[in-house]
C-alpha positions in Angstrom: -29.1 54.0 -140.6 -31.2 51.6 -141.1 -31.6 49.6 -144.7 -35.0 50.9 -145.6 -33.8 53.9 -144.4 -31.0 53.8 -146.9 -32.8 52.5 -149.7 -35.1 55.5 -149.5 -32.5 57.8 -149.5 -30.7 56.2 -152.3 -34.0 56.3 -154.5 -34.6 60.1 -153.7 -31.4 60.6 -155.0 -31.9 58.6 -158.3 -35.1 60.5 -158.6 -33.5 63.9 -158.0 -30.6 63.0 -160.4 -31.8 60.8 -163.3 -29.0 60.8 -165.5 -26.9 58.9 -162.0 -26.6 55.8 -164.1 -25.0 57.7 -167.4 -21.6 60.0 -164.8 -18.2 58.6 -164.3 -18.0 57.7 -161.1 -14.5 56.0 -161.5 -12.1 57.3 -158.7 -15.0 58.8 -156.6 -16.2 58.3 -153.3 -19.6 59.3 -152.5 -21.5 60.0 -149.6 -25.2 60.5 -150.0 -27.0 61.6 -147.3 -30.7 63.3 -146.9 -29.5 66.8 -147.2 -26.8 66.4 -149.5 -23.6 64.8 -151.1 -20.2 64.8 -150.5 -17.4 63.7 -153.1 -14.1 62.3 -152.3 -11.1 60.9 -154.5 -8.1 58.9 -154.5 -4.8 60.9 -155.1 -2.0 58.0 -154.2 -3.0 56.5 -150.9 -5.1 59.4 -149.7 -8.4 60.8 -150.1 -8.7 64.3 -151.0 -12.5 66.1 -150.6 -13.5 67.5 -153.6 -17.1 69.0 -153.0 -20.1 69.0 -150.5 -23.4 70.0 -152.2 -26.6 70.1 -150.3 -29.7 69.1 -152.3 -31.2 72.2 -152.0 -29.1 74.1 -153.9 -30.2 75.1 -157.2 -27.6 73.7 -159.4 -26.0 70.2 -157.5 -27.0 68.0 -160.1 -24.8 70.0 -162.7 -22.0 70.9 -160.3 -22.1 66.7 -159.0 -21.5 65.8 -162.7 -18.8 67.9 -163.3 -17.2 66.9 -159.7 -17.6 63.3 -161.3 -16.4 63.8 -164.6 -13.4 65.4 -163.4 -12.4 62.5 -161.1 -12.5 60.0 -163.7 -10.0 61.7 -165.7 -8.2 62.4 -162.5 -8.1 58.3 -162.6 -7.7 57.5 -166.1 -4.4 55.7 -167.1 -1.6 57.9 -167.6 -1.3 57.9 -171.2 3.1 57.2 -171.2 1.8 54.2 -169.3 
């Protein structure tokens, strides 16, 4: 994939999914690609997949924020420290 390429398909994303710059993405890995994303996490040294969601499903935008939301607590300090 090309830069331009990439850029294009990074900008249809932000288009499709406004609110991108306002989700946790703390302790996910995402993988954007023209039909879809996929979302990883860290759970000690390994990754775990949590979701694939193709763009053309009606409700990805929803289900990616709550994919997000939940990694970030899955991230979030321990609270006994």
């Amino acid at each position: 994939m090309t830069v331009r390429i990439s850029q294009r398909v990074l900008a249809r994303f932000k288009a499709a999914f406004p609110q991108w710059h306002l989700v946790a993405w703390t302790n996910s890995l995402v993988e954007i690609t023209t039909i879809g994303v996929e979302v990883w996490h860290a759970q000690g040294n390994r990754l775990v997949r949590d979701t694939y969601l193709a763009f053309d499903s009606d409700d990805w935008q929803t289900r990616l924020t709550s994919t997000l939301e939940q990694n970030a607590r899955r991230g979030a300090p321990d609270a006994a420290g």
